[in-house]
Backbone as CSV, one residue per row, in Angstrom:
resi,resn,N_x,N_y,N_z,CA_x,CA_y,CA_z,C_x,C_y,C_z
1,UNK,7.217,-26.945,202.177,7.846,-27.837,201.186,9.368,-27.833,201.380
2,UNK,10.050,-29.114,201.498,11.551,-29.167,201.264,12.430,-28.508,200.687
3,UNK,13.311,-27.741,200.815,13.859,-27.166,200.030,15.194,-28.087,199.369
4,UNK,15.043,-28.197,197.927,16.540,-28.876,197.482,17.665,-28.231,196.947
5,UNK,17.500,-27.082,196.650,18.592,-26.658,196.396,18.367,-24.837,197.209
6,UNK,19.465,-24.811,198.276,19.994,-23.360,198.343,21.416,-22.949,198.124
7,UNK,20.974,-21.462,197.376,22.330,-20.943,196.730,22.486,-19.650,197.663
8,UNK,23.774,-19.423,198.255,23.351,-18.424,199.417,25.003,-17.790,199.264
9,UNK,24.175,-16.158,198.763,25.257,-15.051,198.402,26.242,-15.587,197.575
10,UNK,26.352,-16.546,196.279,27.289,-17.107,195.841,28.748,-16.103,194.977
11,UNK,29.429,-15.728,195.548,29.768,-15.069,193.738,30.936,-15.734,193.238
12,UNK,30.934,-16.229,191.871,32.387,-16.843,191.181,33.050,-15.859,190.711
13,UNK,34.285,-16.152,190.615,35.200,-15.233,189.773,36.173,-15.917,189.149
14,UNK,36.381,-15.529,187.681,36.834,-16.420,186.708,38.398,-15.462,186.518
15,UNK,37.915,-14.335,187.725,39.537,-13.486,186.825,41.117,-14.196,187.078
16,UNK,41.846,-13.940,185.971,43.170,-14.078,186.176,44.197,-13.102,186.133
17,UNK,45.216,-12.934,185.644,46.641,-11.671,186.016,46.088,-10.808,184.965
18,UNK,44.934,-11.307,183.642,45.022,-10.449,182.989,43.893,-9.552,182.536
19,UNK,42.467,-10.372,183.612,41.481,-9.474,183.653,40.887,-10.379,184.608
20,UNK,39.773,-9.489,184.823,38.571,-9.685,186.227,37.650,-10.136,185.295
21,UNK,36.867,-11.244,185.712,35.575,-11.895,185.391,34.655,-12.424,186.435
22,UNK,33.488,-11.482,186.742,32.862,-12.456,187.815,31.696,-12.630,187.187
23,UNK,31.455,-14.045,186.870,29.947,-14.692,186.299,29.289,-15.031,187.261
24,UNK,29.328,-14.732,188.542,28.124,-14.451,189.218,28.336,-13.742,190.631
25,UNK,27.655,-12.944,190.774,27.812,-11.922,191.695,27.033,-11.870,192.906
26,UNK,26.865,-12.513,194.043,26.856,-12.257,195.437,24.840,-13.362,195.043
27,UNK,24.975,-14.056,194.300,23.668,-14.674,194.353,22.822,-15.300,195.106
28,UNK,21.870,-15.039,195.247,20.976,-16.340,196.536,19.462,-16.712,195.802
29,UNK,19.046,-17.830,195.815,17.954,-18.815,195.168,17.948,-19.820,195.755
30,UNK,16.265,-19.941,196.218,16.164,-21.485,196.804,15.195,-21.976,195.686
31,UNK,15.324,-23.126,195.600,14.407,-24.060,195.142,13.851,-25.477,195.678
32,UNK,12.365,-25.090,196.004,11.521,-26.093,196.409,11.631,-27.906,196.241
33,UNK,11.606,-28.525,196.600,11.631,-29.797,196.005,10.295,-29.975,194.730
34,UNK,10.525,-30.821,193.969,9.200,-30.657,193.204,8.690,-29.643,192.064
35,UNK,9.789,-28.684,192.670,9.628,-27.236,191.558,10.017,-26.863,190.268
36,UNK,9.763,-26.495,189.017,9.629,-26.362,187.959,10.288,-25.010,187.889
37,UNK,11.692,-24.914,188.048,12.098,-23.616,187.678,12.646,-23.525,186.086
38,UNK,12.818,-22.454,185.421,13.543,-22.226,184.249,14.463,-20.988,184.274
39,UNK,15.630,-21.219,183.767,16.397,-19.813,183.859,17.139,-19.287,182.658
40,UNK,16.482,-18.433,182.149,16.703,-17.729,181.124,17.837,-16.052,181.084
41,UNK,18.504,-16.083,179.886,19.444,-14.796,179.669,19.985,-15.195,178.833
42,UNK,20.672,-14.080,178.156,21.520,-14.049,176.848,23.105,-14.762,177.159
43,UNK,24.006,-15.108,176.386,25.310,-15.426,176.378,26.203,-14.704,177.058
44,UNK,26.449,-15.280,178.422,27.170,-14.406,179.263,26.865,-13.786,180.558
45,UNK,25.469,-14.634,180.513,24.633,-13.558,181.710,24.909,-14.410,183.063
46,UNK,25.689,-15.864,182.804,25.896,-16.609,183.838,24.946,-17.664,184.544
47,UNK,24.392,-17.663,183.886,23.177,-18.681,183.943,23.686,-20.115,183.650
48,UNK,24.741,-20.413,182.794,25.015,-21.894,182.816,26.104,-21.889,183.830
49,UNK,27.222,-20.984,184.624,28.054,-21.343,185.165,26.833,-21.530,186.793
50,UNK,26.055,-20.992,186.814,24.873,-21.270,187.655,24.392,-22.971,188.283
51,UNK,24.407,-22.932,186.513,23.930,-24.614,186.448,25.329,-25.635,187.303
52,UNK,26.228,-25.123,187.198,27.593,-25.967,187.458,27.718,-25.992,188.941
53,UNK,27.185,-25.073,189.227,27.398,-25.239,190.636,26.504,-26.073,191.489
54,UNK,25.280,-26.401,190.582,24.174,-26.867,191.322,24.312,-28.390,191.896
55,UNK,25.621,-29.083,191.109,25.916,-30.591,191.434,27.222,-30.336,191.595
56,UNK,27.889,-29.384,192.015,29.351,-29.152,192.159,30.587,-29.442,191.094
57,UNK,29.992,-28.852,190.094,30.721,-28.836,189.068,31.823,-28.143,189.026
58,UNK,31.103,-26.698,189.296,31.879,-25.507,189.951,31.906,-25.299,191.581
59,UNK,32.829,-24.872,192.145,32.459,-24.363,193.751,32.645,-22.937,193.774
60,UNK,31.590,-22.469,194.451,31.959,-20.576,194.713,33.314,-20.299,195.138
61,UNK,33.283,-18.787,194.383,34.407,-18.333,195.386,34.328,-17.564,196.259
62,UNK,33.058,-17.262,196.329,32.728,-17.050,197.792,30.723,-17.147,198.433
63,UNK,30.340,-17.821,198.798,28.980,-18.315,199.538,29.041,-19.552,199.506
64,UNK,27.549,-20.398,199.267,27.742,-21.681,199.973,26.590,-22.024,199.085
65,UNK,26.567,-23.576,198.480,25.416,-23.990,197.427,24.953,-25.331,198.335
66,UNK,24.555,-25.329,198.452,23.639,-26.639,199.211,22.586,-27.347,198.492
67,UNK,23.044,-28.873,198.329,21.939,-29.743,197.751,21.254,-30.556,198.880
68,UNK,19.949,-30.903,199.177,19.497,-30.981,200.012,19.930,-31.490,201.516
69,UNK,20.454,-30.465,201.692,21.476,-29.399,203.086,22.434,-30.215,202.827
70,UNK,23.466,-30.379,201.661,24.554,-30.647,201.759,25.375,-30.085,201.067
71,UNK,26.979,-29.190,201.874,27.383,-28.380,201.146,28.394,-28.569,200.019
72,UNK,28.191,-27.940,198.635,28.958,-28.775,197.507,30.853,-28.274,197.803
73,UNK,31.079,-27.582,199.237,32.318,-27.732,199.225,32.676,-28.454,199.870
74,UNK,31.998,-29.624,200.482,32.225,-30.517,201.736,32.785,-32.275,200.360
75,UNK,34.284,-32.326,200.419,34.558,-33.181,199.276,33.897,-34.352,199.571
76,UNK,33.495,-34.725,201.097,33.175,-36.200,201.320,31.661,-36.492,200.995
77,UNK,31.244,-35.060,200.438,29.512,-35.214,200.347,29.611,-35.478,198.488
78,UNK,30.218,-34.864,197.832,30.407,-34.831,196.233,29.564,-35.555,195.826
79,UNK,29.819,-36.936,196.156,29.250,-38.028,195.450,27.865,-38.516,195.729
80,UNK,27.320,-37.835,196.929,26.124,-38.219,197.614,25.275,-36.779,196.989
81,UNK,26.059,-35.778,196.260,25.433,-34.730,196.055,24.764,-35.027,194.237
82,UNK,25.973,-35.316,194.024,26.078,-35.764,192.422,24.996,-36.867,192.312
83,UNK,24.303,-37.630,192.850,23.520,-38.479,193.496,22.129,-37.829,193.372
84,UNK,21.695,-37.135,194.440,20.432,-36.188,194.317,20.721,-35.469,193.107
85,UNK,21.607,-34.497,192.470,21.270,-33.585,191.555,21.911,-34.187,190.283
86,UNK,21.471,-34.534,189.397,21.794,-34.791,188.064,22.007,-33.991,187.109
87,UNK,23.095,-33.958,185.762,22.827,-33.273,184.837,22.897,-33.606,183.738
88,UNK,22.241,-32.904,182.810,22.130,-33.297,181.280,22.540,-32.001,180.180
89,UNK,23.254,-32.278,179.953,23.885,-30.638,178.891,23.330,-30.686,177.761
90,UNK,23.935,-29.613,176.833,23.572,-29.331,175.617,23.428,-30.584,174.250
91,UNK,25.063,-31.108,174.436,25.489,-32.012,173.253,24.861,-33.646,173.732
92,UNK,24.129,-34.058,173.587,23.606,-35.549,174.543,25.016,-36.859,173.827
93,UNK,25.772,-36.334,172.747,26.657,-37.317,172.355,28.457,-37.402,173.495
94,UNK,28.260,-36.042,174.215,29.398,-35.869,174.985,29.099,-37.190,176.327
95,UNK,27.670,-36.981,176.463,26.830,-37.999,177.622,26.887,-39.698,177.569
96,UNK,26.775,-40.221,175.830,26.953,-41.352,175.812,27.791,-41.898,176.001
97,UNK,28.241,-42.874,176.933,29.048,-43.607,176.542,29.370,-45.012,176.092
98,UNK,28.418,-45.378,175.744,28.058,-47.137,175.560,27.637,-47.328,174.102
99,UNK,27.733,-48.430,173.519,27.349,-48.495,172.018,26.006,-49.149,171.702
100,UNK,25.159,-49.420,173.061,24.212,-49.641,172.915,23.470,-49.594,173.928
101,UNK,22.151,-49.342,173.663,21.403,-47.893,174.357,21.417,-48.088,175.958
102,UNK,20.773,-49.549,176.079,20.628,-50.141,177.327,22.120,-50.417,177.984
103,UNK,23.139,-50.338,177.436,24.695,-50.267,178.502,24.350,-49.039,178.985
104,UNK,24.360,-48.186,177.897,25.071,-46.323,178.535,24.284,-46.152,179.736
105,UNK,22.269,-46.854,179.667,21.791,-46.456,180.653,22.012,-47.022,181.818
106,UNK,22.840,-48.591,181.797,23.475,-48.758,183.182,24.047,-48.426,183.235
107,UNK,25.472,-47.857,182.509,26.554,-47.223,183.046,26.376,-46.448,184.611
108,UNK,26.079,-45.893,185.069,25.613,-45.057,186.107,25.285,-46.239,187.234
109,UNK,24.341,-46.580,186.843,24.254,-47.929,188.181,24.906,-48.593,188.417
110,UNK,25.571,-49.305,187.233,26.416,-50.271,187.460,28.065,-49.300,188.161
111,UNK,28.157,-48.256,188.023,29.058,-48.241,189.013,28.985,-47.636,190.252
112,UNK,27.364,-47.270,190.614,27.087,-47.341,192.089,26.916,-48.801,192.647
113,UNK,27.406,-49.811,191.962,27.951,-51.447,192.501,26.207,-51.831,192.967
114,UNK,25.641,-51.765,192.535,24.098,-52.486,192.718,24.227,-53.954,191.824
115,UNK,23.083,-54.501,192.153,23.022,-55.909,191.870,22.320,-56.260,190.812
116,UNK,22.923,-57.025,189.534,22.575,-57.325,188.135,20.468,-57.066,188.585
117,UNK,19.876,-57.435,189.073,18.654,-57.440,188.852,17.925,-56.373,188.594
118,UNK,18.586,-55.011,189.891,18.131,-54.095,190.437,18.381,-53.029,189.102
119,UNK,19.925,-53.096,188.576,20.073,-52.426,187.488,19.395,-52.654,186.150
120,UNK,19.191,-53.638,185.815,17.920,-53.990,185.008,16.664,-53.132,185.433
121,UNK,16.201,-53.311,186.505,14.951,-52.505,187.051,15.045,-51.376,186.533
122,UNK,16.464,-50.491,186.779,16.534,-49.255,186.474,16.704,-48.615,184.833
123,UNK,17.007,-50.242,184.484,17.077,-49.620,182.613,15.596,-49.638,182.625
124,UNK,15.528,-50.644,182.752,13.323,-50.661,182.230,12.511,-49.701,182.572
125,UNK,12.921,-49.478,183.927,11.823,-47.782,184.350,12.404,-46.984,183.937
126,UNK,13.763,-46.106,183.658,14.242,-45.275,183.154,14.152,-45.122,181.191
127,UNK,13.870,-46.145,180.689,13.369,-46.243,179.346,12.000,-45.845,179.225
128,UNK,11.547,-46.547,179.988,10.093,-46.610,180.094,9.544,-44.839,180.353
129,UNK,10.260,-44.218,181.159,9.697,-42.799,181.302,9.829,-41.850,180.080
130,UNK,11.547,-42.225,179.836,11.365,-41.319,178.091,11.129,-41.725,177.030
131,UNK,9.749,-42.854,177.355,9.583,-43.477,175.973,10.105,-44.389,175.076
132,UNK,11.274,-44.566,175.576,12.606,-45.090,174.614,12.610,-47.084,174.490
133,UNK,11.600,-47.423,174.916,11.744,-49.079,175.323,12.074,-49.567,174.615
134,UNK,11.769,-48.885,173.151,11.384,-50.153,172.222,12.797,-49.854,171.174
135,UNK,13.809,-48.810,171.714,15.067,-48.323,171.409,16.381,-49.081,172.280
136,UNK,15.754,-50.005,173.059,17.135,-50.337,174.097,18.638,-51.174,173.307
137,UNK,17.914,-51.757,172.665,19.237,-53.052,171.917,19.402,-51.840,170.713
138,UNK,19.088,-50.732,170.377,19.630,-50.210,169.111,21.060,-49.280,169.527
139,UNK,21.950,-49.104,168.649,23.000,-48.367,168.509,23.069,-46.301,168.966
140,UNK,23.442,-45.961,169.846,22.842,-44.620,170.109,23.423,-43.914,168.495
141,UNK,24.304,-44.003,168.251,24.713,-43.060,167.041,23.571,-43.464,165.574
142,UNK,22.590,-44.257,165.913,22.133,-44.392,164.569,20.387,-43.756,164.950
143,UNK,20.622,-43.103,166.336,19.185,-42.119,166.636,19.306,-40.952,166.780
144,UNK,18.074,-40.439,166.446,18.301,-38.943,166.133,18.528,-38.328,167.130
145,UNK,18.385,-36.381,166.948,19.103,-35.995,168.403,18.522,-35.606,169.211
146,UNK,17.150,-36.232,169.305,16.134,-36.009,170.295,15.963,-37.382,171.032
147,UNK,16.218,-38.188,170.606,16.522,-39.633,171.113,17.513,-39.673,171.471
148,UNK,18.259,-39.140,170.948,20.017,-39.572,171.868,19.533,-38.524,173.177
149,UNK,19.405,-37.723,173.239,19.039,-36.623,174.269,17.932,-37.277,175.261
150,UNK,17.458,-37.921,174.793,16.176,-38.803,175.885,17.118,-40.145,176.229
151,UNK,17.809,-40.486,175.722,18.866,-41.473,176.531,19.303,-41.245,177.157
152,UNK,20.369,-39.908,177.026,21.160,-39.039,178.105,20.278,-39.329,179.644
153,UNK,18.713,-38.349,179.356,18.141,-38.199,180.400,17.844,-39.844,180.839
154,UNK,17.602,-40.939,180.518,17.326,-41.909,180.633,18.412,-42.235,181.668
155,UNK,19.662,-42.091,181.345,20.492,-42.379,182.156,21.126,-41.555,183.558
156,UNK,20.346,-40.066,183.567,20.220,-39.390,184.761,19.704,-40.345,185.297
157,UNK,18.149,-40.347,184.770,17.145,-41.125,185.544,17.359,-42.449,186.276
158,UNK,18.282,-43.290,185.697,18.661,-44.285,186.315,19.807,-44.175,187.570
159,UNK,19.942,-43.409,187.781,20.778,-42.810,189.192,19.554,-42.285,190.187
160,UNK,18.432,-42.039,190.032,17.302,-41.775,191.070,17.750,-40.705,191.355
161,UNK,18.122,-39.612,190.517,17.854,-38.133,191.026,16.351,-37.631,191.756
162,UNK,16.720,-36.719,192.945,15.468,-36.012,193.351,15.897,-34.700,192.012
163,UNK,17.021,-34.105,191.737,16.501,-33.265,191.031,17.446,-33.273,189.533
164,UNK,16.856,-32.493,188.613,17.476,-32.689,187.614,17.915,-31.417,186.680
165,UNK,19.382,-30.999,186.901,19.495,-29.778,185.992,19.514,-29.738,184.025
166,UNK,19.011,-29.022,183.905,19.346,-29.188,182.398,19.777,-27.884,181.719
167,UNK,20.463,-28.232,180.992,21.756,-27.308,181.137,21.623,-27.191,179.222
168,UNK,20.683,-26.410,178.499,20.132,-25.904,177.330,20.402,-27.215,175.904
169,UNK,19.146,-28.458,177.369,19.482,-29.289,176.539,18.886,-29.839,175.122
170,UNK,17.955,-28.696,174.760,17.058,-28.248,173.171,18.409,-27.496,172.133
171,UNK,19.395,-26.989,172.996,20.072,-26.069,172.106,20.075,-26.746,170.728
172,UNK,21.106,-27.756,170.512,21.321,-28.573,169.282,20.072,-29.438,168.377
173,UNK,19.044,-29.327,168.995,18.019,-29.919,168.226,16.970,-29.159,167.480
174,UNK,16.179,-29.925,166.385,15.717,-29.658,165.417,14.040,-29.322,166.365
175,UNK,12.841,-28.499,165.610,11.741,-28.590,166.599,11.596,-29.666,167.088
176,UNK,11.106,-30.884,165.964,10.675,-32.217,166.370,11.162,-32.688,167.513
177,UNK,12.891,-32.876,167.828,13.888,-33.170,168.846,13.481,-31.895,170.340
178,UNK,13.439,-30.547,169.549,12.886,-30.365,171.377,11.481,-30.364,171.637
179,UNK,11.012,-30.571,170.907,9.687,-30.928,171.387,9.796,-32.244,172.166
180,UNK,10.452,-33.298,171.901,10.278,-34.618,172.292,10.849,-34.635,173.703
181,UNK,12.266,-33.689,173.617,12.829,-33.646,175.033,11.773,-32.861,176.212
182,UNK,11.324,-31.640,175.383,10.348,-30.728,176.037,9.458,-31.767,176.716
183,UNK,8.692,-32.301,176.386,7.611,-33.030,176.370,8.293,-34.505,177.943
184,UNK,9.375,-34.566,177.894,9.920,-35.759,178.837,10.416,-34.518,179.910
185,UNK,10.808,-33.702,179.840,10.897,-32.681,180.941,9.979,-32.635,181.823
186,UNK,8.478,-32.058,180.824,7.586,-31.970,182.036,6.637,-33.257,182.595
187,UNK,6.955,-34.482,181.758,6.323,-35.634,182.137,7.437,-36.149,183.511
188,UNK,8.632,-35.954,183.468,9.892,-36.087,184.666,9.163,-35.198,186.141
189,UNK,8.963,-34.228,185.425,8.138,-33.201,186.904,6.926,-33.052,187.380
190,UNK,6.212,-33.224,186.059,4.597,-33.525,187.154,4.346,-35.233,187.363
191,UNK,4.950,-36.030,186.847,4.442,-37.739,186.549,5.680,-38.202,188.145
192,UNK,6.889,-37.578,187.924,7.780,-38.420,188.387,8.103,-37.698,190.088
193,UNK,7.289,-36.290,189.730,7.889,-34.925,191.023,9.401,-35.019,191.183
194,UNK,9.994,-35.129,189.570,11.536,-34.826,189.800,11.788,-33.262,189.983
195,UNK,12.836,-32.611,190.632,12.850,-31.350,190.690,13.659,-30.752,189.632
196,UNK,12.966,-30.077,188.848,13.535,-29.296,187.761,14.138,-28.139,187.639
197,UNK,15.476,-27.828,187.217,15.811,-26.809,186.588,16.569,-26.618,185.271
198,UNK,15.877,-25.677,184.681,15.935,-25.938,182.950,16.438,-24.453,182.482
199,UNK,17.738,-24.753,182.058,18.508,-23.317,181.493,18.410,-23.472,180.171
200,UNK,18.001,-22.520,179.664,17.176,-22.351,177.964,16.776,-21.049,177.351
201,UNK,17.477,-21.243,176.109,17.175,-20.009,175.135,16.045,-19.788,174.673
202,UNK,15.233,-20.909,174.687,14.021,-20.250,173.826,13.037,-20.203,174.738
203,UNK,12.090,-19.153,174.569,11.274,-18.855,175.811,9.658,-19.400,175.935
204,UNK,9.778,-20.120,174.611,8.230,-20.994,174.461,8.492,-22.720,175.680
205,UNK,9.734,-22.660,175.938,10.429,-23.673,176.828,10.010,-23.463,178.295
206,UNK,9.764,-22.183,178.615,9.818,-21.403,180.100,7.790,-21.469,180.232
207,UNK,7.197,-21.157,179.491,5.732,-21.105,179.631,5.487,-21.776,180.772
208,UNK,5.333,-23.749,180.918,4.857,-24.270,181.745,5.923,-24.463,183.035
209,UNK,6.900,-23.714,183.218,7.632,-23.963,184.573,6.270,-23.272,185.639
210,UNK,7.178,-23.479,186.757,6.285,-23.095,188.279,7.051,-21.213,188.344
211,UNK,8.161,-21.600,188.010,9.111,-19.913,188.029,10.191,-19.821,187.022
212,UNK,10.296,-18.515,186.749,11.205,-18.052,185.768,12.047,-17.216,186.347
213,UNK,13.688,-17.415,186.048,14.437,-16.455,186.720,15.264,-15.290,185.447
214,UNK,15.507,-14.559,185.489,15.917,-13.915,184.198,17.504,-13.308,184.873
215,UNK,18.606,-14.010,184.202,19.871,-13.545,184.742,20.340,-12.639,183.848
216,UNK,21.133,-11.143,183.977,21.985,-10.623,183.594,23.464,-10.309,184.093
217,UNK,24.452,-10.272,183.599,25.751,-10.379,184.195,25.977,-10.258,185.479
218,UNK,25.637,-12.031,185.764,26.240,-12.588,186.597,25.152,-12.519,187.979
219,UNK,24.057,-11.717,187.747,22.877,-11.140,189.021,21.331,-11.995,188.535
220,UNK,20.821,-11.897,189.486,19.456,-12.659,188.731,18.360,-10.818,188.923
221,UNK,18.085,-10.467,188.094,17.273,-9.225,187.592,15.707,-9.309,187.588
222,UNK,15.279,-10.452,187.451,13.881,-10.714,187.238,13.222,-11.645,187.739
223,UNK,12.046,-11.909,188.200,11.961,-13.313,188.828,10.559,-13.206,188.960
224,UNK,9.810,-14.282,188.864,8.690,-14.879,188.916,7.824,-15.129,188.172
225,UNK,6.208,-15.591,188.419,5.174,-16.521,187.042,5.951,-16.507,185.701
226,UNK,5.603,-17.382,184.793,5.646,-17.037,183.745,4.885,-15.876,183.292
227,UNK,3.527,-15.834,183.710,2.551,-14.451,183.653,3.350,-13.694,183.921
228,UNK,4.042,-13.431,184.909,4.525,-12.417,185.757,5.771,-11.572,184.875
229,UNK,6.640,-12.280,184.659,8.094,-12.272,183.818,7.840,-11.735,182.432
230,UNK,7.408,-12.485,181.527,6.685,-12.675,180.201,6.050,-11.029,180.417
231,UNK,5.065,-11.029,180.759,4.414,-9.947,180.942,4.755,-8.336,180.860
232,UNK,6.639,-8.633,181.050,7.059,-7.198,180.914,8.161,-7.371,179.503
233,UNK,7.395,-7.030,178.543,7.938,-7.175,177.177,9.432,-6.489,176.999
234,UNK,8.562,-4.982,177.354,9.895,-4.203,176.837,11.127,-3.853,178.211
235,UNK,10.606,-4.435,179.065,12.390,-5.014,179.796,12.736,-6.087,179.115
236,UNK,12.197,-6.894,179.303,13.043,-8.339,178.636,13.781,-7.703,177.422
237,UNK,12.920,-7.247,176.448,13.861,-6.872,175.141,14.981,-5.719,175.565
238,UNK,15.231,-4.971,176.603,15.940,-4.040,176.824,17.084,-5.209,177.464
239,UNK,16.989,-6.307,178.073,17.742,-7.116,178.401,18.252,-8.325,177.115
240,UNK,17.712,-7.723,175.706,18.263,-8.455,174.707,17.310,-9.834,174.571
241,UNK,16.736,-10.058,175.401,15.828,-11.673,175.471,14.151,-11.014,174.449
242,UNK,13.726,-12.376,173.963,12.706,-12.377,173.440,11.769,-12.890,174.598
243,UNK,10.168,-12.952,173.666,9.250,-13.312,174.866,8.571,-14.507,174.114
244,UNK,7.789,-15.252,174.293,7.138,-16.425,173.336,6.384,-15.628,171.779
245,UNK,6.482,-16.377,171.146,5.790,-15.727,169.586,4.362,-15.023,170.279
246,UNK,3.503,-15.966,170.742,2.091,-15.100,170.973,1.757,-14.093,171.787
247,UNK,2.703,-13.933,173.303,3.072,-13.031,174.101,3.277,-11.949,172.649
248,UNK,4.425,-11.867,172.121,4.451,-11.150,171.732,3.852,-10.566,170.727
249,UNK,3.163,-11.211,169.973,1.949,-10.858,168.935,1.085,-10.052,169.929
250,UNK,0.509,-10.638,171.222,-0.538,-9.608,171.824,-0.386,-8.669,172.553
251,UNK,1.580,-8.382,172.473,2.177,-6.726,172.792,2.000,-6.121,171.353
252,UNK,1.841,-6.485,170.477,1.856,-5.744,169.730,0.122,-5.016,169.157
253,UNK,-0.195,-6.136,169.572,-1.799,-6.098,169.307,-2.601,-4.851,170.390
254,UNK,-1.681,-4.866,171.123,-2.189,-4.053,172.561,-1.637,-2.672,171.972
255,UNK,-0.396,-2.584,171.636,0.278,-0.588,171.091,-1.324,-0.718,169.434
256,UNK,-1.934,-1.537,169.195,-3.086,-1.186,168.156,-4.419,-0.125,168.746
257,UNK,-3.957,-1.150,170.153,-5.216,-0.719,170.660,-6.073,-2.013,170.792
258,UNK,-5.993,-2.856,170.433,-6.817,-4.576,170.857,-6.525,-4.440,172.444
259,UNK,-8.036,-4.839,172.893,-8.065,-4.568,174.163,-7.674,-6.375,174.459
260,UNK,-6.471,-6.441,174.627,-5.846,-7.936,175.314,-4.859,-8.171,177.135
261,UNK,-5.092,-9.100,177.220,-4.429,-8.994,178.470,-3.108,-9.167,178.048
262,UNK,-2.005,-8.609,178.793,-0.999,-8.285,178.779,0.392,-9.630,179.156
263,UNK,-0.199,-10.469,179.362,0.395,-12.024,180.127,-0.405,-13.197,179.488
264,UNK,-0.411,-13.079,177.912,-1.775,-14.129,177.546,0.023,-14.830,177.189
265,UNK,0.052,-16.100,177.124,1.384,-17.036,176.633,1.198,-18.352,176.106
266,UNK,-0.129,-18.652,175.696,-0.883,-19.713,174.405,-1.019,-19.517,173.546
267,UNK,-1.209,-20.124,172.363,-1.911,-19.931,171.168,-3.670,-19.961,171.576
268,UNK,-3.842,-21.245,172.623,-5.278,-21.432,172.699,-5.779,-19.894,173.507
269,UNK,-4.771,-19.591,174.469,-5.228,-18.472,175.635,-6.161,-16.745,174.219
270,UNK,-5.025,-17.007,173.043,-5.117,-15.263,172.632,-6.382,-15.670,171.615
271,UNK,-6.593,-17.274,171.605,-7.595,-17.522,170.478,-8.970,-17.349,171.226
272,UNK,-8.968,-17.467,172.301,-9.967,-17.238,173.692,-10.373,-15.913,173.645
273,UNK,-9.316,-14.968,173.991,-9.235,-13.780,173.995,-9.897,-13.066,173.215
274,UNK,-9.487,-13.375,172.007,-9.853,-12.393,170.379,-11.499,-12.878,170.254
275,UNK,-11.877,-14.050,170.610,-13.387,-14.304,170.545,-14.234,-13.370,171.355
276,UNK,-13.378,-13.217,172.446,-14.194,-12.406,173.218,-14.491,-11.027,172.784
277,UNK,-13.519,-10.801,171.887,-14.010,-9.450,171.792,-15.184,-8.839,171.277
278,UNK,-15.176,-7.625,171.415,-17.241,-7.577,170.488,-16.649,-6.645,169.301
């Protein structure tokens, strides 16, 4: 499988005359085309300055980030990089810029200079994926913030990203709102095979990725299945992170003595489980 993004020995350093800061330390991660990663850690662990580098937001200060083999310190590639990798942040109102829904989502095309028809094409399929069609002529400030947040992505989408970072874009929303974004995430990656990476606090978010990376200052510490990751309770909590509500109901169920598997991360999986028992 293609690889679209490699990060190879990266480390940043944020220090100045009056202290040393390095938010990320000598890192390397590839990611597959197609792949469903999520990357999880507490405030500080460097996981969003991660995200910055992935479309050259940030450049190392020392290794090399490559979007599909192109390097984000090469200035004449920027725009061809920014191109393949898209992003969508936290606040989706910093993202808008149009006063009505269907501009903001050409904005993006229309200044890769394409032709009135083609950009149309791209509002209609890019609506059409997050649902939003029947939202195009309405005002973004008068939708909620799970809709403004599915516009945002609407308007990645209309740039034809192969991949798409998202950069803890549930933070500001209510359940209803990340559920709705949740829900266009993974319809973007299995419907569309956009390549995902999803930096996020809450860990019921991480369940259906392909991999989970778990960063602590500035290093990636943990890595793989959700089974896999999830599965080791009391590191994660020694690393300050929680695990999904039912994961953790059936660590606790397990110090009872309930004979459960140790990586169950459904509601349906532990309701399976508990039947079985005799």
């Amino acid at each position: 499988m293609e690889k679209m993004i490699k990060v190879d020995k990266v480390t940043y350093d944020y220090s100045n005359s009056e202290k040393e800061v390095i938010a990320l330390n000598n890192i390397s991660l590839e990611v597959k085309q197609g792949e469903f990663v999520v990357i999880i850690g507490h405030n500080g662990s460097g996981k969003s300055t991660l995200a910055k580098h992935l479309n050259a937001l940030l450049l190392p200060t020392e290794g090399d980030v490559f979007v599909k083999g192109l390097n984000t310190k090469d200035e004449s590639k920027i725009w061809d990089i920014r191109q393949f990798a898209g992003m969508v942040f936290q606040n989706p109102d910093n993202q808008i810029v149009a006063t009505i829904v269907e501009e903001d989502v050409a904005f993006g095309p229309e200044n890769l200079g394409l032709q009135p028809n083609e950009i149309r094409n791209r509002i209609e399929s890019s609506l059409k994926v997050v649902d939003m069609e029947e939202f195009r002529h309405k005002a973004p400030h008068l939708l909620s913030g799970g809709q403004k947040q599915r516009i945002a992505i609407a308007g990645v989408i209309a740039m034809r990203p192969s991949c798409i970072i998202f950069d803890e874009p549930t933070a500001m929303l209510d359940p209803s709102g990340r559920k709705e974004v949740i829900n266009t995430i993974k319809k973007l990656n299995k419907e569309e095979q956009i390549t995902i990476i999803h930096i996020t606090h809450f860990m019921e978010e991480a369940v259906n990725a392909d991999r989970v990376i778990v960063m602590e200052d500035g290093d990636i510490v943990l890595e793989g299945t959700p089974r896999e990751v999830f599965s080791q309770v009391e590191r994660l909590k020694k690393l300050a992170l929680d695990v999904p509500q039912v994961t953790e109901l059936a660590h606790q169920l397990i110090k009872e003595g309930i004979d459960l598997p140790h990586d169950i991360l459904t509601v349906d999986e532990m309701v399976m489980k508990l039947c079985q028992l005799k």
